[in-house]
N, CA and C atoms as an extended XYZ file, in Angstrom:
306
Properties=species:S:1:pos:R:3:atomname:S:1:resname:S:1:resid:I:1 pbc="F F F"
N        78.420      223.242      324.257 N   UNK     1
C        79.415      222.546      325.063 CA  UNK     1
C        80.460      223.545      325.562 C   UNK     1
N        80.867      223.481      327.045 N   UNK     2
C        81.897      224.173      327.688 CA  UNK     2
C        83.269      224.041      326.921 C   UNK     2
N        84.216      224.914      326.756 N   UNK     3
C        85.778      224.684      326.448 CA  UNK     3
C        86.230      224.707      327.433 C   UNK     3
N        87.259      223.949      327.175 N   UNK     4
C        88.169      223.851      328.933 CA  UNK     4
C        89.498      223.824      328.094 C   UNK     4
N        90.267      224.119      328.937 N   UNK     5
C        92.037      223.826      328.898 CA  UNK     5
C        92.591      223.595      329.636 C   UNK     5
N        93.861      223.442      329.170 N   UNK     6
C        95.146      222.279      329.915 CA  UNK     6
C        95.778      223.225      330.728 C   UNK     6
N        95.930      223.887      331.841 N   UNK     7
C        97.542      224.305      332.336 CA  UNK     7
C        97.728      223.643      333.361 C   UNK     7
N        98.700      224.090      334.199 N   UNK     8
C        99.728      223.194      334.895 CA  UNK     8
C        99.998      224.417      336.166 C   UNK     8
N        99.850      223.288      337.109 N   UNK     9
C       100.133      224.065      338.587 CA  UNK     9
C       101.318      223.101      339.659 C   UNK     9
N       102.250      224.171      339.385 N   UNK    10
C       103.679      223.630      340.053 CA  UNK    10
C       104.037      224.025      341.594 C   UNK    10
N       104.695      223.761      341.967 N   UNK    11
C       105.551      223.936      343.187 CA  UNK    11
C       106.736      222.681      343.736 C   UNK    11
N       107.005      223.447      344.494 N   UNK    12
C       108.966      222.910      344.317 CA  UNK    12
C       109.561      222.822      345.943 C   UNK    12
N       109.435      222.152      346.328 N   UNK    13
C       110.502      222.153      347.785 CA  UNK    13
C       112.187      221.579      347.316 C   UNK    13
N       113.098      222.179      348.384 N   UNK    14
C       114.539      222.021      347.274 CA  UNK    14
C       114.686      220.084      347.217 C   UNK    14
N       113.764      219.285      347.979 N   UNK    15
C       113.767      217.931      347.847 CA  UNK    15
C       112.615      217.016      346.939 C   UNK    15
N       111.647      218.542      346.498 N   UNK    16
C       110.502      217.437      345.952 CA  UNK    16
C       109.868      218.606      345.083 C   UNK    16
N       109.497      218.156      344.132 N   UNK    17
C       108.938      218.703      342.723 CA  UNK    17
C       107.739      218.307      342.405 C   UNK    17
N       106.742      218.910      342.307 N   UNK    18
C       105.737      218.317      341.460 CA  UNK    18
C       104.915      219.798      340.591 C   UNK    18
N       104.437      219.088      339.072 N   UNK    19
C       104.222      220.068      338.096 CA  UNK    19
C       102.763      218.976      337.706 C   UNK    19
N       101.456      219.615      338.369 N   UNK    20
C       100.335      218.629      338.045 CA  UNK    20
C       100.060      219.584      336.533 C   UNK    20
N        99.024      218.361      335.692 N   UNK    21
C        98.162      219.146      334.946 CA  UNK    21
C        96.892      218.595      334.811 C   UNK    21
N        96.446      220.110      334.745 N   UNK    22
C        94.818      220.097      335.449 CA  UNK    22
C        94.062      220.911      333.880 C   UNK    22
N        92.815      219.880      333.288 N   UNK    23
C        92.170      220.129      332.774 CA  UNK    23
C        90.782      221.549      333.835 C   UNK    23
N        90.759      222.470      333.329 N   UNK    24
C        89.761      223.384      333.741 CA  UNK    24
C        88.524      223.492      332.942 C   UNK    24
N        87.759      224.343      333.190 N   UNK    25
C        86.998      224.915      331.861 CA  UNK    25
C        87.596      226.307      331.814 C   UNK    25
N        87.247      226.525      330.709 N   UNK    26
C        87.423      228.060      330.275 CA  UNK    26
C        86.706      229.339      331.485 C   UNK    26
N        87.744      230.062      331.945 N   UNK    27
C        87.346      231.045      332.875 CA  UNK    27
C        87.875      230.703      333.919 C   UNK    27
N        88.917      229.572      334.222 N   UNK    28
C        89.396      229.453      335.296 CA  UNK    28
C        90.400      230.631      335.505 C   UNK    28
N        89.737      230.686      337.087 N   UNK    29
C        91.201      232.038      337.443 CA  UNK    29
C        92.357      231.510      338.290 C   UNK    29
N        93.788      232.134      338.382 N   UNK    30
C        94.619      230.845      338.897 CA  UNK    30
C        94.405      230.458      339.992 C   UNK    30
N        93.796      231.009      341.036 N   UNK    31
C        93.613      230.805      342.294 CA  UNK    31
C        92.448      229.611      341.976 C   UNK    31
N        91.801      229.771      341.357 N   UNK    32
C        90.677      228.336      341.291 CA  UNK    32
C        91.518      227.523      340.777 C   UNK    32
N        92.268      227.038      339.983 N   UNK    33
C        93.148      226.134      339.089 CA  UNK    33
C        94.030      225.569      340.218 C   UNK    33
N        94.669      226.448      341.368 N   UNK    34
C        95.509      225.652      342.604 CA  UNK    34
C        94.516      225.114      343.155 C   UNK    34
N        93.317      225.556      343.183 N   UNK    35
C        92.517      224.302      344.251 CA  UNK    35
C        92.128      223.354      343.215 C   UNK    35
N        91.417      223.512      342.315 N   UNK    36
C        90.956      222.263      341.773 CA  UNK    36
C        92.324      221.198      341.378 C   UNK    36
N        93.475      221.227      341.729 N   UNK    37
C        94.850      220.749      341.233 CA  UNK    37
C        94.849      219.895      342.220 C   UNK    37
N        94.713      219.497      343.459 N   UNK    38
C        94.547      218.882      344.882 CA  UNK    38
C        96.049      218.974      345.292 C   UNK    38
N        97.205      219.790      344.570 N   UNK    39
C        98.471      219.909      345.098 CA  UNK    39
C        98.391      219.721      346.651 C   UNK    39
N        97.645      220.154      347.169 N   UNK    40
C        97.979      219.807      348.990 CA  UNK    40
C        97.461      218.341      349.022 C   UNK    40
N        97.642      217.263      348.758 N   UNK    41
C        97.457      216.289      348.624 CA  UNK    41
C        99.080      215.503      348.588 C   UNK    41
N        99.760      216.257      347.803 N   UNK    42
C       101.274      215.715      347.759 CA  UNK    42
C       102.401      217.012      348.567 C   UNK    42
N       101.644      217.958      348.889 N   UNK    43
C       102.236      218.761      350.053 CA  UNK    43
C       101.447      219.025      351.669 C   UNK    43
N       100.866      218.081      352.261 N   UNK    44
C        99.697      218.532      353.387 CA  UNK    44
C       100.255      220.021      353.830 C   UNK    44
N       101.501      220.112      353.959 N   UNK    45
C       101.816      221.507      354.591 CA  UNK    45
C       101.355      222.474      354.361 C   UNK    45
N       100.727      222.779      353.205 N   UNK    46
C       100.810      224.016      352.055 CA  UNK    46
C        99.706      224.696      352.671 C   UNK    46
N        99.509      225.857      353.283 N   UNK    47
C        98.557      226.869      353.318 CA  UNK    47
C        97.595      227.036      352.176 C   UNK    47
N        96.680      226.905      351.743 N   UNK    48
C        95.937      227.013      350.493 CA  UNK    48
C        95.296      228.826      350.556 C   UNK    48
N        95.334      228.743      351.903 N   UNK    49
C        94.426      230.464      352.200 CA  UNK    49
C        95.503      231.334      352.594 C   UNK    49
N        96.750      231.237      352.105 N   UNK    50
C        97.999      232.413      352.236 CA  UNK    50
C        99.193      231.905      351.477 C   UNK    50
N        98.682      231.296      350.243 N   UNK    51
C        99.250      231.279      349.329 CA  UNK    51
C       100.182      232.441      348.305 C   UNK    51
N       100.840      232.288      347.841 N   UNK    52
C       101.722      233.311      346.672 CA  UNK    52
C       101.635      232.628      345.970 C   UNK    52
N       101.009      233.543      344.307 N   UNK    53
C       101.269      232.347      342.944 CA  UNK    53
C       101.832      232.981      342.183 C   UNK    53
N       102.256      233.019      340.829 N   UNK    54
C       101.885      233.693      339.582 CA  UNK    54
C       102.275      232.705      338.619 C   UNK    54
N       102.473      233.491      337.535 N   UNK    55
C       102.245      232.657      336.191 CA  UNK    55
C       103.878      232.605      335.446 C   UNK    55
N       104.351      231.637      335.379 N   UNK    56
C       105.552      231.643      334.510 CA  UNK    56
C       106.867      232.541      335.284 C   UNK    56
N       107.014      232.635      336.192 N   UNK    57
C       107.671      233.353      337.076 CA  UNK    57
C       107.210      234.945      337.852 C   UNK    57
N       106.089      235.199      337.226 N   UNK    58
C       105.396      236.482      337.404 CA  UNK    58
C       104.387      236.383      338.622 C   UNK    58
N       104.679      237.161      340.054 N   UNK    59
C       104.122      237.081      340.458 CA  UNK    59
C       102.839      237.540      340.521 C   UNK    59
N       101.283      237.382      340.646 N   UNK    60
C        99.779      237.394      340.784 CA  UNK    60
C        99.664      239.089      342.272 C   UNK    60
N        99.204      239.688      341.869 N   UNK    61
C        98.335      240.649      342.717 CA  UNK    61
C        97.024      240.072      343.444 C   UNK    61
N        96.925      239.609      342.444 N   UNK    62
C        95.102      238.913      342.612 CA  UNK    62
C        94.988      238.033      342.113 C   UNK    62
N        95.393      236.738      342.317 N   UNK    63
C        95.533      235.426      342.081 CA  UNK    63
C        93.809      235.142      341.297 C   UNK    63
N        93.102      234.999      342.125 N   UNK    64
C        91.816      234.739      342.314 CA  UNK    64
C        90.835      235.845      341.185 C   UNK    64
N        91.508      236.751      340.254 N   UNK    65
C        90.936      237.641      339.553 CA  UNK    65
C        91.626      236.942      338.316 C   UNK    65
N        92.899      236.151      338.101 N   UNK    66
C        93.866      236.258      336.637 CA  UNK    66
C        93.055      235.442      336.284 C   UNK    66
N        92.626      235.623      335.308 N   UNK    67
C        91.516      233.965      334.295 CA  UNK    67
C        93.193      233.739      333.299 C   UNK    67
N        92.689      232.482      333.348 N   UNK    68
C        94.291      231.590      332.910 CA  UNK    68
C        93.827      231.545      331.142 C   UNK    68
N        94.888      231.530      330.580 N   UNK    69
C        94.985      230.859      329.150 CA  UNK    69
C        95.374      229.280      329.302 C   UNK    69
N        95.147      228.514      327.925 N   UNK    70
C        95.628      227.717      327.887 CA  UNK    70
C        96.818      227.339      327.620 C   UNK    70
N        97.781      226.433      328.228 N   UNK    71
C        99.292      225.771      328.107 CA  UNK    71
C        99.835      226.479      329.361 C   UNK    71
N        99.422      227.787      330.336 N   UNK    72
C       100.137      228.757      331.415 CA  UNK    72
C       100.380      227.786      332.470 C   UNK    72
N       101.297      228.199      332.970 N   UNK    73
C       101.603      227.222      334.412 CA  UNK    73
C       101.682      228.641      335.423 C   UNK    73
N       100.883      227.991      336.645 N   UNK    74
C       100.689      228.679      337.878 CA  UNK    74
C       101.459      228.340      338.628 C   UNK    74
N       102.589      228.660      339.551 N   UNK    75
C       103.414      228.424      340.308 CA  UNK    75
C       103.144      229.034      341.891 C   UNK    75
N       103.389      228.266      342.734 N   UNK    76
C       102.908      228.270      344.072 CA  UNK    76
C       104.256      229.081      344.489 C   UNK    76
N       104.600      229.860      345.045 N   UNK    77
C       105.680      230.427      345.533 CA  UNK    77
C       106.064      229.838      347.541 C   UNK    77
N       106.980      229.822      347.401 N   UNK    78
C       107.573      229.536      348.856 CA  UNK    78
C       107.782      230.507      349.480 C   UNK    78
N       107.188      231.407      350.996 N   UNK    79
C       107.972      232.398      352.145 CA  UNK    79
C       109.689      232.330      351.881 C   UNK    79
N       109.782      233.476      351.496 N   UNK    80
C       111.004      233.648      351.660 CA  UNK    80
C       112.038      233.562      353.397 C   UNK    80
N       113.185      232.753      352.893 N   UNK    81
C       113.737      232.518      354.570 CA  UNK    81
C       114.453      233.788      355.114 C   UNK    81
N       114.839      234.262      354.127 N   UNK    82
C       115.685      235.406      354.577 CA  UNK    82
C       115.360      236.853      353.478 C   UNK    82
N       115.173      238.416      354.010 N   UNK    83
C       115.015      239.034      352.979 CA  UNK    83
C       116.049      239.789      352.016 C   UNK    83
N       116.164      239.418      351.341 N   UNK    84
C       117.195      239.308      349.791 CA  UNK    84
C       118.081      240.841      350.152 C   UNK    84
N       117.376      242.090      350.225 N   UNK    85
C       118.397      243.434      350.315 CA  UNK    85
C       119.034      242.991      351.792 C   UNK    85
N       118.707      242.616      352.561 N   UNK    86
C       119.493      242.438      353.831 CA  UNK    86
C       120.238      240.902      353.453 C   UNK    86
N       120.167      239.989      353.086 N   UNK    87
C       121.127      239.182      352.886 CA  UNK    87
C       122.543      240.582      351.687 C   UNK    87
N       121.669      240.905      350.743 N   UNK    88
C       123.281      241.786      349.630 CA  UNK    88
C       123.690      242.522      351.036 C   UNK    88
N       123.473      243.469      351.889 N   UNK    89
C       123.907      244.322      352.437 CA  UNK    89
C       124.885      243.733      353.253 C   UNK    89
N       124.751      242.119      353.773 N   UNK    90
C       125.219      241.406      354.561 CA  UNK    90
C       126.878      241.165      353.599 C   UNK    90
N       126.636      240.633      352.453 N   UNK    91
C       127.625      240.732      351.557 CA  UNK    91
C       128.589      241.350      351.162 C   UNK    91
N       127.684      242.874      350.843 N   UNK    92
C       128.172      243.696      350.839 CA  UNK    92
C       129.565      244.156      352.065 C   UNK    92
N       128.878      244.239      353.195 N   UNK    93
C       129.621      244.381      354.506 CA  UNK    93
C       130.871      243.685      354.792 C   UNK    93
N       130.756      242.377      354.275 N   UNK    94
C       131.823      241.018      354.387 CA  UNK    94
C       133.031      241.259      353.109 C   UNK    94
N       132.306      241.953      351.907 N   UNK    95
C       133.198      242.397      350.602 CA  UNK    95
C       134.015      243.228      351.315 C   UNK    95
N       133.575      244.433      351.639 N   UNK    96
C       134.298      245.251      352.431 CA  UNK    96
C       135.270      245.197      353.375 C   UNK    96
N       134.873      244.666      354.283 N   UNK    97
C       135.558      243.834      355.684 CA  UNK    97
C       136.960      243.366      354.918 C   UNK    97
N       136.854      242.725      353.957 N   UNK    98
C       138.147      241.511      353.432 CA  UNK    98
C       139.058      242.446      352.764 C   UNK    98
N       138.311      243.518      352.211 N   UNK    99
C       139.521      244.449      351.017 CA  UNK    99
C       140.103      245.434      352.424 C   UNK    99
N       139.180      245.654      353.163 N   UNK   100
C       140.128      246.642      354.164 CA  UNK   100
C       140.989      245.773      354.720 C   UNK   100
N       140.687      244.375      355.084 N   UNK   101
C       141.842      243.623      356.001 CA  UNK   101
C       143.151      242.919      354.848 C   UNK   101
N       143.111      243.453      353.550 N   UNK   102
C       144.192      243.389      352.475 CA  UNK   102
C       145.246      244.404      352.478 C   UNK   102
């Protein structure tokens, strides 16, 4: 008889949450675990073929290579809107701006 296990494949819009859990068999890799999860079912939007995942906040290189343990949660990551060193630098600039106009 096959072993299978329990993990859990999440994703998050800032209005809607969902954390499925999906029985696998043993050898699932996370990229198989987001499809067999039918998450685009409660997101139609979701790209399934230019996806970002990883595990527990860790992002995946090779989604489709990580074979999952049991209890791990796979997390779908969102495109970033803006990129993070150019938002600080933006900050940065505005910190500045205010102490010189003191």
């Amino acid at each position: 008889m096959d072993k299978t296990l329990v993990v859990e494949v999440a994703y998050a819009l800032p209005h809607k949450q969902k954390i499925l859990s999906v029985t696998v068999p043993e050898g699932t890799t996370a990229w198989e675990a987001v499809q067999q999860s039918g998450i685009e079912k409660h997101f139609p939007e979701l790209d399934l073929d230019t996806l970002s995942v990883g595990i527990f906040g860790k992002a995946l290189a090779k989604p489709a290579e990580r074979v999952l343990q049991s209890g791990e949660r796979v997390e779908i990551y969102r495109p970033l809107i803006a990129d993070p060193k150019e938002v600080r630098k933006q900050r940065a600039a505005k910190a500045k701006a205010a102490k010189d106009g003191e």
